[in-house]
Rosetta silent file (secondary structure, phi, psi, omega in degrees, C-alpha in Angstrom):
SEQUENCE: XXXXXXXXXXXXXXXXXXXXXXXXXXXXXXXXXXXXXXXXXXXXXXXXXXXXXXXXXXXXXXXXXXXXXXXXXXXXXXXXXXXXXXXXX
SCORE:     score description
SCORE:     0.000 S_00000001
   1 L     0.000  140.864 -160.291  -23.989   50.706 -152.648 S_00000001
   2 L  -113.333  175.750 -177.218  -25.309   51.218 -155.778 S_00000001
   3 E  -148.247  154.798 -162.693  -23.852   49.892 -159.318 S_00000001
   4 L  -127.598  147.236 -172.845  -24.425   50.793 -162.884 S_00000001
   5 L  -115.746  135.451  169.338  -24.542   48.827 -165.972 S_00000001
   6 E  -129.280  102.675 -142.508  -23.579   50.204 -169.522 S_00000001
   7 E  -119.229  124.190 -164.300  -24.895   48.464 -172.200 S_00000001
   8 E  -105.762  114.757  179.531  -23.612   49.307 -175.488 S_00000001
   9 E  -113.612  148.525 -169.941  -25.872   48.298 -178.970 S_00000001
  10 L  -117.597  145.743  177.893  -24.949   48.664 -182.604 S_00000001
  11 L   -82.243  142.700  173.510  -28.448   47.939 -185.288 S_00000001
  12 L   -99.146  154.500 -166.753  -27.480   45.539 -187.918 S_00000001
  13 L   -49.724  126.260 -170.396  -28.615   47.145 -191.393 S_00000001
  14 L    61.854   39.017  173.484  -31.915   48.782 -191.691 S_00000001
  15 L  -125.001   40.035  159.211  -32.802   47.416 -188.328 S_00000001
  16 H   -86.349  -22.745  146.203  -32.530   50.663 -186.683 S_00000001
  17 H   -15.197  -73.942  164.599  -35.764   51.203 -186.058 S_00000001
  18 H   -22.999  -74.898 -160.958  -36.227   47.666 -185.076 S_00000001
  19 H   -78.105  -40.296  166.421  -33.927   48.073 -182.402 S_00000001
  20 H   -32.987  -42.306 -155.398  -34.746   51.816 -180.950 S_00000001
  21 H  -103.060   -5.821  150.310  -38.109   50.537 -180.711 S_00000001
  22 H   -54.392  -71.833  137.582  -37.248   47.291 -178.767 S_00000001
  23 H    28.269  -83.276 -144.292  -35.217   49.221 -176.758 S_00000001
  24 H   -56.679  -49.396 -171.246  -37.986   51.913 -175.997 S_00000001
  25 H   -69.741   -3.977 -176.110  -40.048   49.204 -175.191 S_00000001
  26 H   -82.066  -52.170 -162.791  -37.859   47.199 -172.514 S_00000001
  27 H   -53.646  -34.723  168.114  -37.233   50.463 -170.574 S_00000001
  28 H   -86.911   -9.952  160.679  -40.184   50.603 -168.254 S_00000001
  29 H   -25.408  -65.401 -179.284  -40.027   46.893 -167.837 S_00000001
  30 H   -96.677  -13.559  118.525  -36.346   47.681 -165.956 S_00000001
  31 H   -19.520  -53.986 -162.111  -37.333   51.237 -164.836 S_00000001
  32 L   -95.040    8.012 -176.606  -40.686   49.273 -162.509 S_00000001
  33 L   -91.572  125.836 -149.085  -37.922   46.416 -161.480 S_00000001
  34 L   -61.405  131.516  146.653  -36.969   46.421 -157.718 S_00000001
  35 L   121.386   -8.496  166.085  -33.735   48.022 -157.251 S_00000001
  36 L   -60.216   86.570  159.513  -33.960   50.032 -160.336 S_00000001
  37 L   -38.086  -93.677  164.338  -32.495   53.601 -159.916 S_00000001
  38 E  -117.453  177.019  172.831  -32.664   54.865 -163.361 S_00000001
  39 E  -161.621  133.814 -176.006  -32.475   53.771 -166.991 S_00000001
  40 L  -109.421   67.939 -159.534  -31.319   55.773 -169.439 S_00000001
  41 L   -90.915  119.202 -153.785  -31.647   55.162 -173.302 S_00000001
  42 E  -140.244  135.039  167.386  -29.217   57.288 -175.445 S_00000001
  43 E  -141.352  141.375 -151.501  -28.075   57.109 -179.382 S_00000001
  44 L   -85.810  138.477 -156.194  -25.527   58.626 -180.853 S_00000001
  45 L   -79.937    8.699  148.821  -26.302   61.674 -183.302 S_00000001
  46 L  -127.982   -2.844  140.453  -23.638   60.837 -185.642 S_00000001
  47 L  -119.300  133.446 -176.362  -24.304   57.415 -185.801 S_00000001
  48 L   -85.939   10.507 -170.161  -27.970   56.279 -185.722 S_00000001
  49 L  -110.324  -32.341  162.185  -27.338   52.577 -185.486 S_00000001
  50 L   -79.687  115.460 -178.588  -25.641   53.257 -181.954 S_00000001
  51 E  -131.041  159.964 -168.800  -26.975   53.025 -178.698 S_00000001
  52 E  -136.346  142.158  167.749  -26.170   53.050 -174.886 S_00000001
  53 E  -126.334  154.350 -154.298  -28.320   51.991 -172.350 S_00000001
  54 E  -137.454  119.003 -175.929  -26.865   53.295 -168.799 S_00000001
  55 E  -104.485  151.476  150.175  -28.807   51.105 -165.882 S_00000001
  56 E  -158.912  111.533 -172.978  -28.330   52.270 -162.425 S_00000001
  57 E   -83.444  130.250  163.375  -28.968   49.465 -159.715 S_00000001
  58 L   -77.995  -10.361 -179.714  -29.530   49.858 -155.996 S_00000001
  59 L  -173.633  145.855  163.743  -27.407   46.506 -155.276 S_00000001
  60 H   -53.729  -50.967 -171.197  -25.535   43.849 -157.531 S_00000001
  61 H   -23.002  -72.335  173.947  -28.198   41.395 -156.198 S_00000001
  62 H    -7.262  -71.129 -166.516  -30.769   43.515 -157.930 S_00000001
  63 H   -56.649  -58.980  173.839  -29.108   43.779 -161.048 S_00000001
  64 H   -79.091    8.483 -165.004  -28.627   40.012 -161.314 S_00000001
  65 H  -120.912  -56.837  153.104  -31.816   38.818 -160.088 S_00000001
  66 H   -11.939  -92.294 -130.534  -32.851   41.610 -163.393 S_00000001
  67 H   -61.137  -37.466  175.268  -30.558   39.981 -165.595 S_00000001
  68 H   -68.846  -32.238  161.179  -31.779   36.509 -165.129 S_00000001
  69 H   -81.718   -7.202  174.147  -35.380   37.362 -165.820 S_00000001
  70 H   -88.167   -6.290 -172.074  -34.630   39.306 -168.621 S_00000001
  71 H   -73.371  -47.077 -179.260  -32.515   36.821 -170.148 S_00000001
  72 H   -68.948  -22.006 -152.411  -35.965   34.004 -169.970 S_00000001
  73 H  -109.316   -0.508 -157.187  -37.949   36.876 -170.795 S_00000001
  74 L  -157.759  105.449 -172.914  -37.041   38.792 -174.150 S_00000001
  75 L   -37.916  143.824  151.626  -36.208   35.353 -176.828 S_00000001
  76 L   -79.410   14.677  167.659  -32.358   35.301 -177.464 S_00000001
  77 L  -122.466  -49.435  168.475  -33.219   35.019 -181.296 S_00000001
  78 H   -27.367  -76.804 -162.993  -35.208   38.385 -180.857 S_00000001
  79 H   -80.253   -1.193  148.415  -31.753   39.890 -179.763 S_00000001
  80 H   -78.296  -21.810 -151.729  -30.077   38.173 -182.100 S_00000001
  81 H  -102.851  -22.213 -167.398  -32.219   39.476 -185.233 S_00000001
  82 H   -60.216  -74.677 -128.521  -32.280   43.249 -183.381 S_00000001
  83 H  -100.027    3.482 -168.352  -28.648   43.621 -182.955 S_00000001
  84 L    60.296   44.649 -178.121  -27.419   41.348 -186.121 S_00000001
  85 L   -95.657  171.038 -175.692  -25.121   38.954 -184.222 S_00000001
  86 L   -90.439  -39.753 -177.537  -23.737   35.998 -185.593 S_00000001
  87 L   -91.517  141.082 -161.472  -23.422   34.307 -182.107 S_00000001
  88 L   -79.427  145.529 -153.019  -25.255   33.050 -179.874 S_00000001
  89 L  -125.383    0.000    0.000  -26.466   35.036 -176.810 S_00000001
C-alpha cells in the first residue's frame, strides 16, 4: 500500500531562490531512494515564497527509513536558514 507525504514550505525573505534551489536539488536524492514512487516539486504562482513537495512512497517503512537519512543528511541549520524558522528542527 502505498502512502504520500505533503510537505508544505514558505521562503523567509529574499530566500526564495535559496530555497527553490535547495529544493531542486534534494529531489533526485528522494526520486533514486528505494520505495520512491514520485516526487513532485510545485510553487504557487501567486505566491513565490510557497512551495509543496508531494512524495509518493511504496510503504511507510520506506518513507521512514527516507526520513531518517535525510534528517542526518541535509544540516538542520541549512533548513533552518532556507525556510526562516525560529525553532529548532
Amino acid at each position: 500500500m502505498s502512502v504520500s507525504r505533503i510537505g508544505e514550505f514558505h521562503a523567509a525573505t529574499n530566500q526564495v531562490d535559496a530555497l527553490r534551489d535547495f529544493l531542486k536539488s534534494i529531489l533526485p536524492i528522494i526520486r533514486s531512494s528505494q520505495g520512491c514512487v514520485s516526487c513532485q516539486l510545485l510553487q504557487d504562482q501567486e505566491d513565490a515564497a510557497k512551495f509543496v513537495m508531494i512524495e509518493v512512497w511504496d510503504s511507510v517503512r520506506r518513507r521512514e527509513t527516507f526520513f531518517r537519512f535525510s534528517y542526518s543528511a541535509f544540516s538542520p541549520n541549512r533548513w533552518r536558514i532556507l525556510y526562516g524558522l525560529t525553532h529548532s528542527v
